[in-house]
Backbone as CSV, one residue per row, in Angstrom:
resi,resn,N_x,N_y,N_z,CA_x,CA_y,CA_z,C_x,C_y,C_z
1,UNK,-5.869,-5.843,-15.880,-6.128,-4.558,-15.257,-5.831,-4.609,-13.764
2,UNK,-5.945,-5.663,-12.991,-5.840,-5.832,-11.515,-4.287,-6.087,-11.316
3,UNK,-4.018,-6.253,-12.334,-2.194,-6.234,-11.672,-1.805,-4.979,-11.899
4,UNK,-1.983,-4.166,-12.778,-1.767,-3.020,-12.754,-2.470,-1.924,-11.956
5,UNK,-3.357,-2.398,-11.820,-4.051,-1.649,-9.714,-2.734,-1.826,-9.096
6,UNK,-2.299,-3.021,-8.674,-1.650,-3.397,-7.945,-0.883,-3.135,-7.714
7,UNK,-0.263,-2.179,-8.547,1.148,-1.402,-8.496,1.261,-0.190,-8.235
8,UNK,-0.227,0.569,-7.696,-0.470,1.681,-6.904,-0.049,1.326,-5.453
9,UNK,0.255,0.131,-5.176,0.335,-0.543,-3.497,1.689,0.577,-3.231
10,UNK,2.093,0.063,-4.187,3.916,1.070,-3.767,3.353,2.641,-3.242
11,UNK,2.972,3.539,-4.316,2.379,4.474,-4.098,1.782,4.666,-2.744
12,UNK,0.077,4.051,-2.667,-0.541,4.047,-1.349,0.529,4.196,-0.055
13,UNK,1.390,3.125,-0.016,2.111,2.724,0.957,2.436,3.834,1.597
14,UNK,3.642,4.098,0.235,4.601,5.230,0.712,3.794,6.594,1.031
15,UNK,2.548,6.876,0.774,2.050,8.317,0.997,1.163,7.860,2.461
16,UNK,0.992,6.804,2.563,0.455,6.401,4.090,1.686,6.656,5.365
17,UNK,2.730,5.696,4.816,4.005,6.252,6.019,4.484,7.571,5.951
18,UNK,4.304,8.643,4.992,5.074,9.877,4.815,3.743,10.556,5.816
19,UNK,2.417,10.023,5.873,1.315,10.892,6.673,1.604,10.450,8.138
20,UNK,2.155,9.358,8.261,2.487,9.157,10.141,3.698,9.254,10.271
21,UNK,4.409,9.681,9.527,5.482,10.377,9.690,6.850,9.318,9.949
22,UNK,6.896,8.302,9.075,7.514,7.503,8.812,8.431,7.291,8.023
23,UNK,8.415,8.208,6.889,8.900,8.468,5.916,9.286,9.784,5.628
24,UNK,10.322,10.364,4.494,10.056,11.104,4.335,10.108,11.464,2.495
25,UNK,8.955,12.681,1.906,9.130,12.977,0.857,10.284,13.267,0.446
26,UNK,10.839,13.367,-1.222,11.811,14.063,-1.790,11.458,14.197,-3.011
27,UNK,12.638,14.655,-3.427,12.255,15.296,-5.117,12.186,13.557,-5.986
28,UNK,13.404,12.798,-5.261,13.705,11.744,-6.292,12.390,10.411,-6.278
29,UNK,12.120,10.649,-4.701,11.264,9.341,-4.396,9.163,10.310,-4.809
30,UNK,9.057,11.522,-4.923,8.279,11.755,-5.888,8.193,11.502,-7.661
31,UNK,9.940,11.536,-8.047,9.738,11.394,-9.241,9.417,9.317,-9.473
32,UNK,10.193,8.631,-8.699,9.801,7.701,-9.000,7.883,6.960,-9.008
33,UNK,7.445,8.586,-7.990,6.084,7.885,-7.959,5.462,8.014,-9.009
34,UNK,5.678,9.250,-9.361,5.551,9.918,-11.146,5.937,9.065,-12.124
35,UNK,6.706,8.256,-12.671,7.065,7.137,-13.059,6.322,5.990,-13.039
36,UNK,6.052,5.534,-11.850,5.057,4.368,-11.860,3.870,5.128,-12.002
37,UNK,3.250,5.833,-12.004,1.907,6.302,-12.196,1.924,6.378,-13.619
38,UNK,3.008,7.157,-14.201,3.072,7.461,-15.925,2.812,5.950,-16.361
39,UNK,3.449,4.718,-15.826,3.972,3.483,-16.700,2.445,2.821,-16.597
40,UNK,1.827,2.990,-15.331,0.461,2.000,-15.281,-0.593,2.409,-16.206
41,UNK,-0.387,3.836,-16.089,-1.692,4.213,-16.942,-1.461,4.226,-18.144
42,UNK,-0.787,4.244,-19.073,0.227,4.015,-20.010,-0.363,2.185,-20.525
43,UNK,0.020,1.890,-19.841,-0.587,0.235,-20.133,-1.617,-0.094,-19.930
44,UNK,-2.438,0.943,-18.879,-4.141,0.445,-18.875,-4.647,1.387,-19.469
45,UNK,-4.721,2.151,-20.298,-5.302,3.086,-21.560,-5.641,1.977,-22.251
46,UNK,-7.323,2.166,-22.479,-7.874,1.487,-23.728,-8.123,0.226,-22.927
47,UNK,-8.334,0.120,-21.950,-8.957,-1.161,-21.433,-10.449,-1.140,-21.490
48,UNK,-10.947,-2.568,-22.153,-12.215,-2.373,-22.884,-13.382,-2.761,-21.597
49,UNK,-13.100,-4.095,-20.871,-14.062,-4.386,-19.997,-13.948,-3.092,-18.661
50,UNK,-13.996,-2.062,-18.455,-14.150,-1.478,-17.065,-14.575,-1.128,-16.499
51,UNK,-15.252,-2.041,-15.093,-16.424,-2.274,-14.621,-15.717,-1.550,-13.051
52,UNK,-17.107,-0.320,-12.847,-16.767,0.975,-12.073,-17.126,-0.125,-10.507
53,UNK,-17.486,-1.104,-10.029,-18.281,-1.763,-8.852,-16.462,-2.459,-8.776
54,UNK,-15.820,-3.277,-9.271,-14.737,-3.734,-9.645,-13.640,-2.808,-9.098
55,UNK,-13.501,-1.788,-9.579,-12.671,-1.011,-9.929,-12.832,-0.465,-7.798
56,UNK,-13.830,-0.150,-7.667,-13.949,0.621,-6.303,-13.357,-0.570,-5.346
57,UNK,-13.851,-1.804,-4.856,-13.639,-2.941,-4.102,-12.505,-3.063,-4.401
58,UNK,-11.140,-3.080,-5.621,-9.823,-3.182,-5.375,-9.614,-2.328,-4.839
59,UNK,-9.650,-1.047,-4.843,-8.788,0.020,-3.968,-9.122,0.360,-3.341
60,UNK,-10.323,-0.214,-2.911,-10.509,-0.094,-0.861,-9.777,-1.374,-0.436
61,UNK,-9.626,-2.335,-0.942,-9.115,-3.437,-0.721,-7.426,-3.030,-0.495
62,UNK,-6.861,-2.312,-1.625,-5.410,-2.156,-1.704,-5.283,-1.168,-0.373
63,UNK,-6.393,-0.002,-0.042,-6.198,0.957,0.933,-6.430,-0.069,2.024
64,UNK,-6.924,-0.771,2.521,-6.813,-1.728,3.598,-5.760,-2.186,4.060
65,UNK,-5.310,-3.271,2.370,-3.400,-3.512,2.973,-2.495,-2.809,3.025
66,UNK,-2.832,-1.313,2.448,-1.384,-0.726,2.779,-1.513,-0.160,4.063
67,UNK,-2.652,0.020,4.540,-2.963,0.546,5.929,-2.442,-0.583,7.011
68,UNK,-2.860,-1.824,6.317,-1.780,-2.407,7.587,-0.335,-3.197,7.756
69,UNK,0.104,-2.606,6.412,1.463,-2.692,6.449,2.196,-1.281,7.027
70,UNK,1.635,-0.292,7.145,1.803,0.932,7.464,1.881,0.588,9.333
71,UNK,0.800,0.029,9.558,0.609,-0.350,11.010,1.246,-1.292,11.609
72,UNK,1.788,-2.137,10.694,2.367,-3.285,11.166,3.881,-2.674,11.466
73,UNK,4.580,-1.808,10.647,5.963,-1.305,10.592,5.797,0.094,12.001
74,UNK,4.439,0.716,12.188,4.477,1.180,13.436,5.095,0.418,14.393
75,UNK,4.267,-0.778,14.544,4.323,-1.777,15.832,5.452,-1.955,15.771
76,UNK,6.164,-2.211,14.730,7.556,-2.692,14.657,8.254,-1.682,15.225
77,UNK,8.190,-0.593,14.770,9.254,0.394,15.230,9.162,0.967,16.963
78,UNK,8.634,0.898,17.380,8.086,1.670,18.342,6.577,0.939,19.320
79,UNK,5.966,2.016,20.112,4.603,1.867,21.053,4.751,1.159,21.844
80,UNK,6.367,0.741,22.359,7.131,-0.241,23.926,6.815,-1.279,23.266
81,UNK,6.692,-2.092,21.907,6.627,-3.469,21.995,8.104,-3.681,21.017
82,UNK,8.779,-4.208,21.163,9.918,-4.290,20.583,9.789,-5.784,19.906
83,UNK,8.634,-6.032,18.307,8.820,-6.988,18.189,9.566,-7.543,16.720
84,UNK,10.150,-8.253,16.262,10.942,-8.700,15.023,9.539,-9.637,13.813
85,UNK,9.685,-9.114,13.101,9.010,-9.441,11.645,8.092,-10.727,12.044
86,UNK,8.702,-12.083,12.699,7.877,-13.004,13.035,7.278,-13.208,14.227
87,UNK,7.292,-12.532,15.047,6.319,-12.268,16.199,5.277,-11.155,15.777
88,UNK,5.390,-10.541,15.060,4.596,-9.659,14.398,3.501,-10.111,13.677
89,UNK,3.630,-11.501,12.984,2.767,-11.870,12.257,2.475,-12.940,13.567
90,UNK,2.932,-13.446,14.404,2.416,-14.341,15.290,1.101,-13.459,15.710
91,UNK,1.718,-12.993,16.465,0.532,-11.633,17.097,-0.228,-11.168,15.852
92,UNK,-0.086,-10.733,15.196,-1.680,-10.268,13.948,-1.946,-11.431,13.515
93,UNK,-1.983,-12.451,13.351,-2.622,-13.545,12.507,-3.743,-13.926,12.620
94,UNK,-3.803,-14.283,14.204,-5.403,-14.376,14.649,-6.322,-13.860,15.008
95,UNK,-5.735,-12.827,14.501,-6.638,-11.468,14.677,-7.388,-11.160,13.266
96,UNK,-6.692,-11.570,12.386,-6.809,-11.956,11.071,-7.982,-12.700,10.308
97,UNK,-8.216,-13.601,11.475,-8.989,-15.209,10.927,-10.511,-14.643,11.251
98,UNK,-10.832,-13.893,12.594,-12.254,-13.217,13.135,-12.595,-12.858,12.839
């Protein structure tokens, strides 16, 4: 069941950058979200153990990382810091560990 959470990340993501304006909607990249939404639930129908305490802590968890992959591709793009993929994680890492 948690890998198939996990494949809302795509989803989350993309509706996090389309809200800061990073992205943009379309007909095709809605239908693909429609698609993965049809395919997950589709395979998690009829899942017997599903425990509602479980279920909440992944997708605040998944809304966490897509929030800062959302933030991390800000920094990247823009706000005067002009930095490349591995200074990016230099700089967030230890920020990380606290």
């Amino acid at each position: 069941f948690l890998q198939f959470m996990k494949e809302a990340n795509v989803i989350i993501a993309f509706l996090i950058s389309c809200a800061a304006g990073l992205q943009e909607m379309s007909g095709v990249r809605l239908g693909i979200l429609v698609w993965i939404i049809l395919g997950s639930a589709m395979a998690v129908s009829g899942e017997v153990h599903f425990v509602l305490h479980g279920f909440l802590f992944q997708a605040v968890s998944q809304l966490a990382e897509c929030m800062r992959v959302v933030m991390g591709e800000v920094v990247l793009k823009g706000g005067g810091l002009n930095l490349d993929p591995l200074s990016y994680t230099l700089l967030i890492a230890p920020a990380c560990l606290g």
